[in-house]
C-alpha positions as CSV (number, residue, x, y, z in Angstrom):
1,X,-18.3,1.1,-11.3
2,X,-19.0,-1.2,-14.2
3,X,-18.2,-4.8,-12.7
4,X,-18.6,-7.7,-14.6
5,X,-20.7,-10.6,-12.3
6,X,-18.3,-13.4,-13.6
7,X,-15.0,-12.3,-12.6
8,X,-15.7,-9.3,-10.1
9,X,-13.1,-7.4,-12.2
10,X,-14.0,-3.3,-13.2
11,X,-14.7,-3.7,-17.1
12,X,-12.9,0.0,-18.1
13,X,-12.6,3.5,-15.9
14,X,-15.3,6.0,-15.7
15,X,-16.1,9.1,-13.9
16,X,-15.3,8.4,-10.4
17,X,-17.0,10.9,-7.7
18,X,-13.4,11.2,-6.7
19,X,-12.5,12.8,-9.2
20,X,-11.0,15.6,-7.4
21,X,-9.2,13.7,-5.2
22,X,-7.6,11.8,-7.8
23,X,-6.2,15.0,-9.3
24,X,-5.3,16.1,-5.9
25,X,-3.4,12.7,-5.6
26,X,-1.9,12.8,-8.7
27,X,-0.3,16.4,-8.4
28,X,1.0,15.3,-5.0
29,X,3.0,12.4,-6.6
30,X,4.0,15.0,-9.6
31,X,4.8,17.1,-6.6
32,X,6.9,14.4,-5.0
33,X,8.7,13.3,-7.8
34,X,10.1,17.0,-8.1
35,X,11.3,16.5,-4.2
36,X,13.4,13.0,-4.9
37,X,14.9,14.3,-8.5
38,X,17.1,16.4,-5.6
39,X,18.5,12.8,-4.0
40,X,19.9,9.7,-5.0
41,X,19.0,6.5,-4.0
42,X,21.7,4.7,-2.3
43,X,23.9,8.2,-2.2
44,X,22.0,9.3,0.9
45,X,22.6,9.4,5.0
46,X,20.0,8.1,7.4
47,X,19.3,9.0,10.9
48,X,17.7,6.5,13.3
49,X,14.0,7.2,15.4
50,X,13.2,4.6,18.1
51,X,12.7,0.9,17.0
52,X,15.9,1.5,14.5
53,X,13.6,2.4,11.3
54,X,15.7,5.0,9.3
55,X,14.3,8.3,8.4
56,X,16.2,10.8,5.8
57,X,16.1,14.3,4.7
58,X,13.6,12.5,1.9
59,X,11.4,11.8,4.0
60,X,10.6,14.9,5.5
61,X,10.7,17.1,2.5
62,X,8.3,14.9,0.7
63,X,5.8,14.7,3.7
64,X,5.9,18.5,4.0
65,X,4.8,19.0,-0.1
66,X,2.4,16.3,0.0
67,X,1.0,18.1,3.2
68,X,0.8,21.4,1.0
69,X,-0.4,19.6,-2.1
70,X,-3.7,17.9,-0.3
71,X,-4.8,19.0,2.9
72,X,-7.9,21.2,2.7
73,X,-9.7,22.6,5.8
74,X,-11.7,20.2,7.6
75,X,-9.7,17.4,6.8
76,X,-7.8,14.9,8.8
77,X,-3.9,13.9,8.4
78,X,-1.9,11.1,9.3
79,X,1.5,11.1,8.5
80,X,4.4,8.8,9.5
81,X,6.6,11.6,9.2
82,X,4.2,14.6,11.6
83,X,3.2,14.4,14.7
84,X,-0.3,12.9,14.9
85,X,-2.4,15.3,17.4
86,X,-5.8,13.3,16.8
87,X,-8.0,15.9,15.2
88,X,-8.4,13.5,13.1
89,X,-10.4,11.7,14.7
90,X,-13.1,13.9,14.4
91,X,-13.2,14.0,11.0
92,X,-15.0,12.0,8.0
93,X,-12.4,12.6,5.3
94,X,-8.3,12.3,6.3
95,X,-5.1,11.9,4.5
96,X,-3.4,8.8,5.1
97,X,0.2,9.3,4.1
98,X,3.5,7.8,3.6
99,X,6.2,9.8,1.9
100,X,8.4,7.6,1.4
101,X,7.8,3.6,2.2
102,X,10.6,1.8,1.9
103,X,13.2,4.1,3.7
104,X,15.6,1.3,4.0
105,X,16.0,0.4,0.7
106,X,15.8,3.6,-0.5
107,X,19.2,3.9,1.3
108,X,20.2,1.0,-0.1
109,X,19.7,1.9,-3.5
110,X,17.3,-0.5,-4.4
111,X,14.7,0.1,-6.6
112,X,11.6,-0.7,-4.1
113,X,10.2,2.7,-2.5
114,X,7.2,4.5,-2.5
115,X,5.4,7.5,-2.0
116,X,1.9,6.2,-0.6
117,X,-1.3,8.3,-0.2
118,X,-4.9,7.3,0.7
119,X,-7.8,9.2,0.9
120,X,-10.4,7.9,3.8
121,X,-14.1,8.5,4.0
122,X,-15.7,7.9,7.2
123,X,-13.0,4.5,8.2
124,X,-12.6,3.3,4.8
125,X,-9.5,4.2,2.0
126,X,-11.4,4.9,-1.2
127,X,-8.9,6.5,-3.3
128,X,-5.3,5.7,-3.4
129,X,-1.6,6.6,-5.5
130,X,1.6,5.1,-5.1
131,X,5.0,6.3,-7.1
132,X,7.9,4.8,-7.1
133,X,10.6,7.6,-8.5
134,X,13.3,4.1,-9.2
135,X,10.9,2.9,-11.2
136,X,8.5,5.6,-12.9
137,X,6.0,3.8,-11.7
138,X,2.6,5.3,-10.5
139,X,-0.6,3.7,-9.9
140,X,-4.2,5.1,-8.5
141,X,-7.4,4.4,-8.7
142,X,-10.7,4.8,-6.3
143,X,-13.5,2.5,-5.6
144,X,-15.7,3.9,-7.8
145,X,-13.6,3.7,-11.2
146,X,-11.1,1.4,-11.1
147,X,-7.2,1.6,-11.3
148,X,-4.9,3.1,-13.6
149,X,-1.2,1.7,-14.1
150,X,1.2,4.9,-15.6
151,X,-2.3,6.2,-17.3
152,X,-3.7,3.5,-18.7
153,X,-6.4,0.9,-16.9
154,X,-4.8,-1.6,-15.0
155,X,-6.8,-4.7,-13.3
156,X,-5.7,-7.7,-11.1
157,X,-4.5,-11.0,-12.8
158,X,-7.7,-13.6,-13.1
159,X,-5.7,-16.6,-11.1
160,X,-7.8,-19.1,-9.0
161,X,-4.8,-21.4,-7.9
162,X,-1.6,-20.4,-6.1
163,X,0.0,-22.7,-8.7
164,X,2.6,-20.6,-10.3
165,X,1.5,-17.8,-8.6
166,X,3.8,-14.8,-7.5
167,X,3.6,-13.9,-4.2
168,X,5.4,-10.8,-3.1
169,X,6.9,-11.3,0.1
170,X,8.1,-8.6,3.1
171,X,12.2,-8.5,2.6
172,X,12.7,-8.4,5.8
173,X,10.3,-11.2,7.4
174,X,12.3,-13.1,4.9
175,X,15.5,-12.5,5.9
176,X,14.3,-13.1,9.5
177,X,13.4,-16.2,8.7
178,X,9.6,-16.5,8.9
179,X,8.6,-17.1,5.1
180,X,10.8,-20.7,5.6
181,X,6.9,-21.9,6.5
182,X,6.2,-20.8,2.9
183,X,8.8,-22.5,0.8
184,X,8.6,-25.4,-1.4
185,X,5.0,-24.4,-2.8
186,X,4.5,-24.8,-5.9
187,X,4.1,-20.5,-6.6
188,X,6.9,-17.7,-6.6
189,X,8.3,-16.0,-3.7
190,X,9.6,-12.5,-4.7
191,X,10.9,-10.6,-2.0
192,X,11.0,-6.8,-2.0
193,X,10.7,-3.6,0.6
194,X,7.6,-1.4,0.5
195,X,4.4,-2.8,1.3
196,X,2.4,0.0,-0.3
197,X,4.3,-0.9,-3.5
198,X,3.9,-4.7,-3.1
199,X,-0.1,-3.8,-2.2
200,X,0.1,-1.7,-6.0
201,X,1.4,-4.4,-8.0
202,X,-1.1,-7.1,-7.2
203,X,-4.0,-4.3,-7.7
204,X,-2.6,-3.8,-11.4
205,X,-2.0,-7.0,-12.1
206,X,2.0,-7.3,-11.8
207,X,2.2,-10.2,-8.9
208,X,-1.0,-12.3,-7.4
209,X,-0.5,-12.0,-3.7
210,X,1.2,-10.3,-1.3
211,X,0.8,-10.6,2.5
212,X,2.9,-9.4,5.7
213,X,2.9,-11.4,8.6
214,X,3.8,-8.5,11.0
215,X,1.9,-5.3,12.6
216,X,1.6,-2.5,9.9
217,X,0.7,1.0,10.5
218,X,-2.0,2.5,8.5
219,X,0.0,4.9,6.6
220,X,2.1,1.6,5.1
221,X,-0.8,-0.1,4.1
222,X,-4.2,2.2,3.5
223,X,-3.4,3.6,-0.1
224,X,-2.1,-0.2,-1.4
225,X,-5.6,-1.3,0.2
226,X,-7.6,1.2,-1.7
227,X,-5.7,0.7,-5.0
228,X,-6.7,-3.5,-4.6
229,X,-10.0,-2.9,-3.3
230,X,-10.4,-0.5,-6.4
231,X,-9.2,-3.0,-8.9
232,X,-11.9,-5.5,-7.4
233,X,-9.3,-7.9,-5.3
234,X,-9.7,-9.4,-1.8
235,X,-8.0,-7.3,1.2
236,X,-8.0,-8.1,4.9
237,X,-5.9,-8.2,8.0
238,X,-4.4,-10.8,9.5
239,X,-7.7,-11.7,11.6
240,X,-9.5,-11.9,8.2
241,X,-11.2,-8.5,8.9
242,X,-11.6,-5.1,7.0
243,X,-9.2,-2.7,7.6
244,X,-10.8,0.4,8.9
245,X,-8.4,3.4,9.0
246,X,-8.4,6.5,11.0
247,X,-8.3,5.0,14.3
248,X,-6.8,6.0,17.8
249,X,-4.1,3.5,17.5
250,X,-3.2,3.2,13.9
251,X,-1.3,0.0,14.1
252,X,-3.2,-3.3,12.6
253,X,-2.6,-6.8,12.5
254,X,-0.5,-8.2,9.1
255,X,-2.5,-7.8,5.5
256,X,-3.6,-10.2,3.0
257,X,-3.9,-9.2,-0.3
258,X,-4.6,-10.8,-3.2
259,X,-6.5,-10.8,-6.6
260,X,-9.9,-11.5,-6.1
261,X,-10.1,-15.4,-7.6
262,X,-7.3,-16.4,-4.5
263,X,-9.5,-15.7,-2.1
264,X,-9.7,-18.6,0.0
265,X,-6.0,-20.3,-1.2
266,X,-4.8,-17.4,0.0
267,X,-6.5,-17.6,3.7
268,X,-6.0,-21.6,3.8
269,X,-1.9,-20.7,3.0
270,X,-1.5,-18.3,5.7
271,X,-4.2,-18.9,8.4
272,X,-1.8,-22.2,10.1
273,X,0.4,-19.6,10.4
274,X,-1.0,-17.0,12.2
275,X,-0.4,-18.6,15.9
276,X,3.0,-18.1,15.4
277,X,3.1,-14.4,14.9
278,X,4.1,-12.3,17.7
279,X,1.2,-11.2,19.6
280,X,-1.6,-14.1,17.9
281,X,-2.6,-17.2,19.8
């Protein structure tokens, strides 16, 4: 990847040795965005699975044609939406899939959904692609080459201070109360649904942070990951560690995110509040 030394930022896209995946990614959102022309946002019933998240007739009819569209033999899946029977644990390279993040506000009609798919090699998401059908938006890109916003290159923004920074915040940690920590600064709080698109925005360049102060699975956050770590930004959990993907137990601490010159604001803003996350001491 061609990186320039002074801002750690990829300089243009060139011929990634994913190549194939990324065409295999990006006919899978095509693929998908066939799927949601059939629904409409907002116009659309929802059943209930345990812990009260919503799951539609979406859902499952984009996770079975983005099953179709990339799964090739000897390859792993994780999906929110299959049964996960852990063959795919012994394997290097696994789909890492969510059809359709954001199902709640998808019902609702807002604008702030995604399909979300990561590729992982051997732990790590190296290739990613997010759509959002409200929107028309699609982003992907791989470690290797950079990302791409609707076609064109796309990089993170070049801000070193969280002054007048936009931080994209979890809507519903906010309406639960637990961003009140974070007001008052002297950035932007933007609240919206879909961490895999919040994670897409700040690789191309559209917001400077975004963080979740809750447990994610790996299917909500390993393509966003891929897409900042692509575009050269900082990603880690909640215990300031790499994500590594593909495991037994596929839930994670929260995520940090961020471009890569708010590194350390970023850590120094969140890190008083980790002890009072559910689960940290």
């Amino acid at each position: 990847m061609g990186v320039s030394a002074a801002s750690n930022l990829p300089l243009k896209m060139t011929t990634s040795s994913y190549d194939d995946i990324l065409e295999r990614i990006q006919s899978a959102l095509d693929a998908a965005r066939t799927v949601f022309a059939r629904f409409t946002p907002g116009e659309i019933e929802a059943e209930y699975k345990a812990g009260h998240d919503p799951v539609t007739e979406a859902d499952r009819a984009v996770d079975a044609v983005l099953r179709q569209s990339l799964l090739r033999a000897g390859e792993g899946w994780l999906s929110e939406e299959s049964i996960d029977d852990q063959s795919r644990l012994g394997k290097s390279h696994v789909w890492v899939v969510d059809p359709l993040d954001g199902t709640r506000e998808f019902v609702l009609g807002l604008p702030e959904f995604s399909v979300s798919i990561a590729f992982v090699e051997d732990g790590r998401a190296v290739a990613g692609g997010i759509y959002n059908p409200a929107t028309q938006e699609t982003i992907t890109g791989a470690v290797d080459c950079g990302v791409r916003y609707n076609g064109e290159p796309a990089h993170p923004t070049s801000k070193t201070s969280l002054k007048g920074a936009v931080i994209l915040a979890s809507r519903s940690e906010v309406k639960r109360g637990e961003w009140q920590q974070f007001e008052g600064g002297e950035f932007e709080i933007r609240p919206m649904g879909s961490v895999a698109y919040k994670l897409a925005l700040v690789a191309a360049g559209k917001a400077d942070v975004t963080f979740t102060l809750t447990p994610k699975h790996e299917w909500d956050v390993a393509a966003g990951v891929a897409l900042v770590e692509s575009a050269g930004g900082f990603v880690a959990t909640l215990d300031n560690t790499p994500l590594r993907c593909n495991q037994p137990k596929p839930l994670l601490s929260g995520l940090l995110a961020s471009t890569p010159g708010l590194k350390e604001p970023v850590l120094k803003l969140v890190k008083p509040s980790i002890t009072t996350v559910p689960g940290k001491r």
